[in-house]
ZAZALO-933837 format. One record per residue (C-alpha): x, y, z; residue in one letter. Coordinates in nm, 2 decimals. Layout:
! residues N
<r x="X" y="Y" z="Z" residu="a"/>
...
This chain:
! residues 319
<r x="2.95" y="6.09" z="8.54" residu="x"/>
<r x="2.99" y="6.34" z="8.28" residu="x"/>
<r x="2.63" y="6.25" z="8.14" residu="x"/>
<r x="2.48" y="6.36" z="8.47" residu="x"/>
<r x="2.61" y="6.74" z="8.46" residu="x"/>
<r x="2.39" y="7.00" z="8.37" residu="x"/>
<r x="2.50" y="7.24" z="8.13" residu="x"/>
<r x="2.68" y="6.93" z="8.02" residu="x"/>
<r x="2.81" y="6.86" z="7.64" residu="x"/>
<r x="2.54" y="6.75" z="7.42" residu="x"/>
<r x="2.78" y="6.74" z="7.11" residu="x"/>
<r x="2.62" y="7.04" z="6.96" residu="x"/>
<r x="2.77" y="7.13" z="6.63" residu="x"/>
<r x="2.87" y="7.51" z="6.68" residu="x"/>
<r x="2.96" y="7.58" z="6.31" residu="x"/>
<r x="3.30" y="7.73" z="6.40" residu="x"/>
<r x="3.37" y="7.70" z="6.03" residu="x"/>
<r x="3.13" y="7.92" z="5.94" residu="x"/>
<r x="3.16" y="8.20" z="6.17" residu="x"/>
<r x="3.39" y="8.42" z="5.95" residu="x"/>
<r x="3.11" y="8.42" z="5.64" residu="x"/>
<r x="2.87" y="8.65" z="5.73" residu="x"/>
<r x="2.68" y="8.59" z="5.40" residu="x"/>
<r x="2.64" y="8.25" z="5.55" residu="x"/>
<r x="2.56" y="8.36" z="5.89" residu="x"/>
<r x="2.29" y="8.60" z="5.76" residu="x"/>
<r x="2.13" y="8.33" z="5.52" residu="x"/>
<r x="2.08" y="8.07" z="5.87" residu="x"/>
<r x="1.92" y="8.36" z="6.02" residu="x"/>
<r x="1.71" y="8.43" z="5.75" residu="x"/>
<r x="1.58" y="8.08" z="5.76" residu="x"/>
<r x="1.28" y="7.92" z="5.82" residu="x"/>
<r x="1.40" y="7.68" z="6.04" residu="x"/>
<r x="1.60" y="7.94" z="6.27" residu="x"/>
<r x="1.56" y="8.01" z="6.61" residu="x"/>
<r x="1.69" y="8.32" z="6.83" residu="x"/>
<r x="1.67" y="8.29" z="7.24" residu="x"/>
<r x="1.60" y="8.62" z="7.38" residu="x"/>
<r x="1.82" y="8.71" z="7.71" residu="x"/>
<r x="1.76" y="9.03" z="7.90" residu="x"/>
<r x="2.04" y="9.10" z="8.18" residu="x"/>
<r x="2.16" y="8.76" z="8.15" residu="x"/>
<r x="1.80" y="8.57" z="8.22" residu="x"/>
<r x="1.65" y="8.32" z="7.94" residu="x"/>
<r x="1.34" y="8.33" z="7.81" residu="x"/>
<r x="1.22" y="8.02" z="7.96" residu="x"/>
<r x="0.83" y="7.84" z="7.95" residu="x"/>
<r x="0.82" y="7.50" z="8.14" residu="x"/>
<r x="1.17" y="7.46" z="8.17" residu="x"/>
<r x="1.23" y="7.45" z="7.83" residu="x"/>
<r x="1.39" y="7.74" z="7.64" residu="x"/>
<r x="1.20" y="7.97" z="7.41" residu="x"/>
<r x="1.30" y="8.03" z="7.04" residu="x"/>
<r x="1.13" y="8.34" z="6.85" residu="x"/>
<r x="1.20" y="8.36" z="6.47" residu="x"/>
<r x="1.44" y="8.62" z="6.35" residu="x"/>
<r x="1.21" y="8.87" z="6.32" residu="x"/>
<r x="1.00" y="8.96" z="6.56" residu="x"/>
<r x="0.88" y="9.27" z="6.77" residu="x"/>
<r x="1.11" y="9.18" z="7.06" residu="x"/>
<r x="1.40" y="9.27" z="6.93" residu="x"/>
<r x="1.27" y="9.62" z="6.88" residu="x"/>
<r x="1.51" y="9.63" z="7.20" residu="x"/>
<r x="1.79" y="9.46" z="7.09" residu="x"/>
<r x="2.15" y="9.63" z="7.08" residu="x"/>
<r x="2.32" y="9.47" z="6.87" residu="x"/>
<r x="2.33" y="9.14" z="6.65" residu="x"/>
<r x="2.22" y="8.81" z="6.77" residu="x"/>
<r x="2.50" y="8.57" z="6.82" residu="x"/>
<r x="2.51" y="8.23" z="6.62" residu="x"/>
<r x="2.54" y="7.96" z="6.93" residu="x"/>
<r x="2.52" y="7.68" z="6.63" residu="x"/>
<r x="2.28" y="7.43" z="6.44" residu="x"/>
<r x="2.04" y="7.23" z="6.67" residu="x"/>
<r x="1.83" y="6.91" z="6.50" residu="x"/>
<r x="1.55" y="7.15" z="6.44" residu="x"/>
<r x="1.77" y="7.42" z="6.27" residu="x"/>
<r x="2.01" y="7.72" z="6.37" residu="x"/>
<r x="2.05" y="7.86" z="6.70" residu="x"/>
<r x="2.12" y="8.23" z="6.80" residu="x"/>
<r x="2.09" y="8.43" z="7.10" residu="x"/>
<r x="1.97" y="8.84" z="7.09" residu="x"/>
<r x="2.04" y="9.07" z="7.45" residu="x"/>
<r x="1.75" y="9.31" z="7.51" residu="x"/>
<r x="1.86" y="9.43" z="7.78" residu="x"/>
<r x="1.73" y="9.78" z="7.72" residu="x"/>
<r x="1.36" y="9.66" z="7.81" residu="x"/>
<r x="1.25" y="9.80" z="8.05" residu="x"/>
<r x="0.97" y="9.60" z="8.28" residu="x"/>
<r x="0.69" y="9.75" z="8.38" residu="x"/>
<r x="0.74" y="9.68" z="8.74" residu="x"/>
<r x="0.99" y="9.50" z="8.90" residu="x"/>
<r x="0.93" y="9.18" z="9.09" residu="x"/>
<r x="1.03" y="9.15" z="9.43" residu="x"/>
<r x="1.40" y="8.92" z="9.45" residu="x"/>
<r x="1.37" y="8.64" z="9.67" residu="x"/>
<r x="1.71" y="8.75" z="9.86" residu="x"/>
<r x="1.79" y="8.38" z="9.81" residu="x"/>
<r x="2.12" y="8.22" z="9.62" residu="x"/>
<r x="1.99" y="8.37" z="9.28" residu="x"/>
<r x="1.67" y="8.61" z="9.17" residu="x"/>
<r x="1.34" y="8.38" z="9.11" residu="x"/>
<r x="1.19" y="8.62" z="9.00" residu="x"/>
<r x="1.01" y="8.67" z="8.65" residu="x"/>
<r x="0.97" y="8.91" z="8.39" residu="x"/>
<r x="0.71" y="8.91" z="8.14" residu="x"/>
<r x="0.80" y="9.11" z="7.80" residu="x"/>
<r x="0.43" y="9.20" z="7.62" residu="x"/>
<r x="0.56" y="9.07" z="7.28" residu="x"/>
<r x="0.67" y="8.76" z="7.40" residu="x"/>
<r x="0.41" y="8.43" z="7.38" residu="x"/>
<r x="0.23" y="8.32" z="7.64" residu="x"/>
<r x="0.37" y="8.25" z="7.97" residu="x"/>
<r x="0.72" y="8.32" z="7.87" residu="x"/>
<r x="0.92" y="8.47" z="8.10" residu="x"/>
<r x="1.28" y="8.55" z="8.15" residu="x"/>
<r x="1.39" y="8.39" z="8.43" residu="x"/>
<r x="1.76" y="8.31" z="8.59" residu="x"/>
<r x="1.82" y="7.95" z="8.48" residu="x"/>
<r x="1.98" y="7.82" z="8.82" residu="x"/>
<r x="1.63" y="7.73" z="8.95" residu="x"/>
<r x="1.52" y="7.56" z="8.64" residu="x"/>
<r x="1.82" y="7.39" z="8.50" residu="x"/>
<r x="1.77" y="7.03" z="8.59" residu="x"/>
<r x="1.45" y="7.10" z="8.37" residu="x"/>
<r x="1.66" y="7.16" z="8.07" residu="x"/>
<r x="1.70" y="6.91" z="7.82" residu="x"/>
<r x="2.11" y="6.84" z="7.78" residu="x"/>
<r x="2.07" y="7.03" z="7.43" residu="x"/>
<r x="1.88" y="7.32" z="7.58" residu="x"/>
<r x="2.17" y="7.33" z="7.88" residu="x"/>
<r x="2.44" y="7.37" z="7.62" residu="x"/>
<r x="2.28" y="7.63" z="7.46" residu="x"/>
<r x="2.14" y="7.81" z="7.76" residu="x"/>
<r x="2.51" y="7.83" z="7.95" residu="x"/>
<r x="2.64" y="7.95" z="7.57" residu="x"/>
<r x="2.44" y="8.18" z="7.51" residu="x"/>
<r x="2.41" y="8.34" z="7.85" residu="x"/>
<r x="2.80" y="8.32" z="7.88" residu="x"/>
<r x="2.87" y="8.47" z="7.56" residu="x"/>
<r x="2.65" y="8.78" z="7.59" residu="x"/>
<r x="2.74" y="8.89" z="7.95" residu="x"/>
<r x="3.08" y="8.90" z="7.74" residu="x"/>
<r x="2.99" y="9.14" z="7.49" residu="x"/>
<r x="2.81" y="9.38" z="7.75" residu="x"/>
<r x="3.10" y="9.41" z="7.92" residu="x"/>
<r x="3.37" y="9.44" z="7.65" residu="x"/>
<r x="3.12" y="9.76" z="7.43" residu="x"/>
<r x="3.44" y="9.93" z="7.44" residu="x"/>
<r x="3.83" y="9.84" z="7.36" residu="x"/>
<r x="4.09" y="9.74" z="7.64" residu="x"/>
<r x="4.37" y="9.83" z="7.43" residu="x"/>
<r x="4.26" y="10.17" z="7.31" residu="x"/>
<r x="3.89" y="10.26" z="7.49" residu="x"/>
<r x="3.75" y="10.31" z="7.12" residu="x"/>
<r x="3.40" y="10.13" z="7.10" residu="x"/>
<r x="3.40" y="9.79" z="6.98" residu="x"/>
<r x="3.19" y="9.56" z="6.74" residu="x"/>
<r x="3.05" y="9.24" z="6.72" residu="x"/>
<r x="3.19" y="9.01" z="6.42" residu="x"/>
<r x="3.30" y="8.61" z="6.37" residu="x"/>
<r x="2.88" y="8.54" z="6.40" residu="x"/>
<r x="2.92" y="8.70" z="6.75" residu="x"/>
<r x="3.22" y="8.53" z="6.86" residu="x"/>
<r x="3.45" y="8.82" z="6.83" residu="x"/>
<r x="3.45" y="9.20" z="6.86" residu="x"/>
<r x="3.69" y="9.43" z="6.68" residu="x"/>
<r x="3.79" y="9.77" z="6.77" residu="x"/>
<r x="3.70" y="10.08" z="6.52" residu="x"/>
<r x="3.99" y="10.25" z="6.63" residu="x"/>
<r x="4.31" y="10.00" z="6.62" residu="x"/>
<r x="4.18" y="9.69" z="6.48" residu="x"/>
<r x="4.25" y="9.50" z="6.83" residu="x"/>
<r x="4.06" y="9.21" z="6.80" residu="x"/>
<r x="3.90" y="9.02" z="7.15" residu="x"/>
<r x="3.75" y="8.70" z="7.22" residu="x"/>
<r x="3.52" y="8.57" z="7.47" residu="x"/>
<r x="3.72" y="8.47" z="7.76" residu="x"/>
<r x="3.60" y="8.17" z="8.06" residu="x"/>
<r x="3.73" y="8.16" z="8.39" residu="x"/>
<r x="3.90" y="7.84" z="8.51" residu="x"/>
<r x="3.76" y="7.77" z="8.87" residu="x"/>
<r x="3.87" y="7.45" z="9.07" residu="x"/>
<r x="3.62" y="7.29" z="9.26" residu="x"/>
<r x="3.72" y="6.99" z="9.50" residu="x"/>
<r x="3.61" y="6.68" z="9.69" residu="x"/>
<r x="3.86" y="6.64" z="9.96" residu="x"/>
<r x="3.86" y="6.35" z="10.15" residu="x"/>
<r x="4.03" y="6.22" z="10.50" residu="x"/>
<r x="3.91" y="5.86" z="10.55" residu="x"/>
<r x="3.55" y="5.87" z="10.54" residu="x"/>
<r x="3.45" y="6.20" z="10.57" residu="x"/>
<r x="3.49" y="6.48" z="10.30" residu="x"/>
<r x="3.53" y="6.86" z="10.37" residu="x"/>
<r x="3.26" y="7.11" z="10.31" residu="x"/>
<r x="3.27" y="7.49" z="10.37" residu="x"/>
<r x="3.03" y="7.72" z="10.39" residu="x"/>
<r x="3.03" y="8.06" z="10.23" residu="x"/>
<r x="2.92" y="8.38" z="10.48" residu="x"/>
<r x="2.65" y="8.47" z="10.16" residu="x"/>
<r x="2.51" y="8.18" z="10.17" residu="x"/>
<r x="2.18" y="8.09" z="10.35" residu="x"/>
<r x="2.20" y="7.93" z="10.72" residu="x"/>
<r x="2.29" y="7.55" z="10.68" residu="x"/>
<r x="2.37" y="7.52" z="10.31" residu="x"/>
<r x="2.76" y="7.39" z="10.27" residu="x"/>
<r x="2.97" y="7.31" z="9.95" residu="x"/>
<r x="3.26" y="7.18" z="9.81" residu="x"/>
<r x="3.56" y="7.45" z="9.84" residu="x"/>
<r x="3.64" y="7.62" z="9.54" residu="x"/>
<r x="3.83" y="7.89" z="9.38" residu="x"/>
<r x="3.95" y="8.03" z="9.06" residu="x"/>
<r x="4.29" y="7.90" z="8.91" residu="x"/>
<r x="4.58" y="8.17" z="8.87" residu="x"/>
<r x="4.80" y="8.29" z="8.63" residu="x"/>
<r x="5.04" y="8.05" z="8.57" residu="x"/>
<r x="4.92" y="7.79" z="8.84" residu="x"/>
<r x="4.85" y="7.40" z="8.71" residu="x"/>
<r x="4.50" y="7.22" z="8.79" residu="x"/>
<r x="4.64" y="7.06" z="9.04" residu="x"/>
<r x="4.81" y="7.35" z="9.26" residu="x"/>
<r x="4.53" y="7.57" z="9.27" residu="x"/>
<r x="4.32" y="7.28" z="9.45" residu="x"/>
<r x="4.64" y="7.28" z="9.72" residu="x"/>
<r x="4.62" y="7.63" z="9.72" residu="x"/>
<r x="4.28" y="7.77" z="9.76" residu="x"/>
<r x="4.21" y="7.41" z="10.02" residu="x"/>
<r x="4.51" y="7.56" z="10.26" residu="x"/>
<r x="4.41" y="7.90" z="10.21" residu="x"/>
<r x="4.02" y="7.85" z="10.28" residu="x"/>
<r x="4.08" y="7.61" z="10.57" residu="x"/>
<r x="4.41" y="7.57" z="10.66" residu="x"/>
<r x="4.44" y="7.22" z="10.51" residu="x"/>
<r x="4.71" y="7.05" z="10.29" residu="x"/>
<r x="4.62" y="6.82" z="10.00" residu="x"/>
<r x="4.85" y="6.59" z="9.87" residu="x"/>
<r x="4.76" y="6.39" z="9.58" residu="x"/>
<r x="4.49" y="6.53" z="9.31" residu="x"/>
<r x="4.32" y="6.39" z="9.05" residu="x"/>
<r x="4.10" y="6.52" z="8.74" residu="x"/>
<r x="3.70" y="6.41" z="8.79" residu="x"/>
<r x="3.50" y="6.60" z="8.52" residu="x"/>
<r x="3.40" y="6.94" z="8.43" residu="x"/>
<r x="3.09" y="7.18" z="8.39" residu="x"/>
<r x="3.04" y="7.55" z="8.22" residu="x"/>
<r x="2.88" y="7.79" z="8.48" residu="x"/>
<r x="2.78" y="8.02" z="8.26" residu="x"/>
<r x="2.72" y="8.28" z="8.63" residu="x"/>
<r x="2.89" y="8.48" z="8.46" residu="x"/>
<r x="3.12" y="8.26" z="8.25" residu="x"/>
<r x="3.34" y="8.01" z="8.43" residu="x"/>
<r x="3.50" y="7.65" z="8.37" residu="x"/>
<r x="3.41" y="7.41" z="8.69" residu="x"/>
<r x="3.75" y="7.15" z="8.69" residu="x"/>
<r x="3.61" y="6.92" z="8.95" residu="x"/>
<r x="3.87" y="6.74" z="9.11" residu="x"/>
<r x="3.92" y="6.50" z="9.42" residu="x"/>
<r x="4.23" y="6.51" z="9.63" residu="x"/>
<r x="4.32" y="6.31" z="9.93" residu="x"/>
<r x="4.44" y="6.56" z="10.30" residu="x"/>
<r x="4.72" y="6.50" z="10.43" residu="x"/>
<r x="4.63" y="6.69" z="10.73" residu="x"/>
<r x="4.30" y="6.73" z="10.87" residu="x"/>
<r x="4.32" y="7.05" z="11.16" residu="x"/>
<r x="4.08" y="7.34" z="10.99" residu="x"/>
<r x="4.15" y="7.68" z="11.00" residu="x"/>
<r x="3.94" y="7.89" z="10.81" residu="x"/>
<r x="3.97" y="8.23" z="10.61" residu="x"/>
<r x="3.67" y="8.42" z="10.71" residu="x"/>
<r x="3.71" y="8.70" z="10.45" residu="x"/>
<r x="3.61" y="8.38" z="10.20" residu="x"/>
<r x="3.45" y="8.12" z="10.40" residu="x"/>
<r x="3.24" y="8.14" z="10.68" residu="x"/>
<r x="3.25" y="7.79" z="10.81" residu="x"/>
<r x="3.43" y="7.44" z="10.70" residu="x"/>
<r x="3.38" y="7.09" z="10.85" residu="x"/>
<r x="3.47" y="6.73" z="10.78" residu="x"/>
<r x="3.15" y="6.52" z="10.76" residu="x"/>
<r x="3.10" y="6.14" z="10.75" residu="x"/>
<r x="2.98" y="5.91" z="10.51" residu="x"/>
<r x="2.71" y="5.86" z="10.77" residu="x"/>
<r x="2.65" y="6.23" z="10.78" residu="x"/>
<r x="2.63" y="6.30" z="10.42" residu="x"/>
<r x="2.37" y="6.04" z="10.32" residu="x"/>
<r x="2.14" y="6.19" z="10.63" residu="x"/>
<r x="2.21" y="6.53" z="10.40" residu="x"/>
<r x="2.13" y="6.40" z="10.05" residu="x"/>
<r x="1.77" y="6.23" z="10.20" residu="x"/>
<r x="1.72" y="6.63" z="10.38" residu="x"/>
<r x="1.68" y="6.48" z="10.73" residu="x"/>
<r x="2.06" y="6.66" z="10.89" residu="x"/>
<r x="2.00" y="6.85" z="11.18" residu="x"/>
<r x="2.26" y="7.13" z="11.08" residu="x"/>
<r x="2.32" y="7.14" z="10.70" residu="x"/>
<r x="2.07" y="7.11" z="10.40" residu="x"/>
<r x="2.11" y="6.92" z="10.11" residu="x"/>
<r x="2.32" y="7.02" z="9.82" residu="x"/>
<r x="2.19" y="7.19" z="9.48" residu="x"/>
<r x="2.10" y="6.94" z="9.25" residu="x"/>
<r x="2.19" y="7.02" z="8.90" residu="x"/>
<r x="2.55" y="7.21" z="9.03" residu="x"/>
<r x="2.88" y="6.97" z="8.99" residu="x"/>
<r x="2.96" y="6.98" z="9.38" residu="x"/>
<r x="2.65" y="6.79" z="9.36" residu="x"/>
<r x="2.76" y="6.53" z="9.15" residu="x"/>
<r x="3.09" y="6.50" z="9.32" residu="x"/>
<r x="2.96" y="6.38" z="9.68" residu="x"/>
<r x="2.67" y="6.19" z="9.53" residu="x"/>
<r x="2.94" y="6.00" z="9.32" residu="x"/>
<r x="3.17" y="5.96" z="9.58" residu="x"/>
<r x="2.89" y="5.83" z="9.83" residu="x"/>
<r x="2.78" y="5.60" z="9.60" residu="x"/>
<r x="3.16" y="5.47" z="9.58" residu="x"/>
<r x="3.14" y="5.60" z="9.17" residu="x"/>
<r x="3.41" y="5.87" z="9.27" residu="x"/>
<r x="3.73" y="5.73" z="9.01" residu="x"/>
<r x="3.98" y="5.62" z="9.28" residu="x"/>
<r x="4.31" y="5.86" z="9.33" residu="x"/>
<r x="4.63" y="5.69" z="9.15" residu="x"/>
């Protein structure tokens, strides 16, 4: 199952043991063979669902910031990633008002039909290495926008460890890129599984309930927790499934299963605006899009993977 998940591990070597030489860092970039994804407000630069890599020097990054962050060596060289988030467009496209902006943005020194473009829509298009490095790269540099400055001491910060650190000027604090644990689960009563519905989400689209993971809280409490606090239903026994990066803006998907021990709902509608148990019967008239009432789940996302394995009886049984 872990195959199947977009954004997925494709074993990329990351070069961790390189990070702290920045003579070596600056001789990959120099190279040939070295590639640097431009992002702009955390959208890819993106032609035919494949990502675009510019050389190291270019006219784009006439906009660039900062340094471009070394995500690691690919088969066809060295991978970075460069936020220009200064551009400025033109003229904005019109949003969709959808789950996630469609819209594009065409930068004049970029080639030919590139765009930057949010990555949800595309990323079953991805290749596994291109995922990898698309939910890195895009994780990693909404990090550094929003940690410019120190949260020890205010003092502005700077980019070091290839891009995988910043340091503060002022009192040598050092900070690291941080991911958010999130639980997301398949809970299951019999033959039907519980999906809820979030109030920004369009008309008839439903999920898996999820939430993030507190401060000293295990895997397997959180699901409890945020299952009984979304809907007012207890879980008893949980078990591990697989895992995806959601780099929107930088989280860690534990998918899990767990089996209800009770199945009355009672929802929270500050966080959810609906919950229901559907059948076996029901979800497969979802997945081939012919429900009256709810639409079929986004491919490419882990709650997807999670019903479609446990409605083709794939889901690893609860021991």
């Amino acid at each position: 199952m872990e195959d199947l998940i977009t954004f997925g591990s494709s074993d990329l070597d990351r070069g961790g043991a390189i990070r702290n030489d920045p003579e070596q860092i600056a001789q990959l970039l120099a190279s040939g063979s070295a590639g640097v994804l431009a992002v702009w407000r955390g959208k890819l630069l993106i032609n035919d669902g494949a990502l675009v890599w510019l050389p190291a020097v270019h006219p784009i990054w006439a906009d660039a910031a900062e340094v471009p962050v070394f995500l690691g060596h690919d088969t066809d060289g060295p991978r970075f990633a460069r936020d220009i988030s200064s551009w400025e467009p033109p003229q904005e496209d019109p949003e969709s008002g959808g789950m996630f902006d469609d819209s594009r943005q065409y930068h004049p020194d970029a080639p030919e039909f590139a765009a930057f473009q949010d990555s949800r829509p595309v990323m079953t298009q991805l290749s596994r290495r291109d995922g990898e490095l698309a939910a890195t790269a895009r994780s990693v540099l909404q990090w550094h926008g929003n940690h410019r400055f120190c949260a020890n001491c205010g003092a502005e910060t700077q980019i070091t460890s290839g891009g995988w650190q910043r340091k503060c000027s002022s009192c040598s604090r050092q900070h690291f890129p941080r991911t958010d644990p999130v639980v997301i689960m398949l809970i299951t009563n019999g033959n039907s599984v519980l999906l809820g519905r979030s109030p920004a989400w369009p008309e008839g689209f439903y999920s898996l309930l999820a939430g993030f993971i507190e401060p000293g809280e295990t895997v397997e409490a959180a699901v409890r927790r945020e299952v009984f606090e979304e809907a007012g239903v207890r879980v008893g026994k949980v078990r591990y499934v697989a895992s995806q990066p959601w780099p929107y803006p930088s989280s860690l998907m534990m998918g899990c299963r767990g089996e209800a021990t009770t199945t009355e709902i009672n929802i929270d509608p500050v966080e959810i605006a609906d919950a229901r148990w559907v059948s076996r019967e029901d979800m497969a008239q979802i997945f081939a899009g012919d429900h009256p009432e709810i639409t079929k789940p986004r491919h490419g996302a882990i709650a997807y993977s999670l019903i479609e394995a446990w409605l083709s009886d794939r889901m690893p049984a609860i021991t």
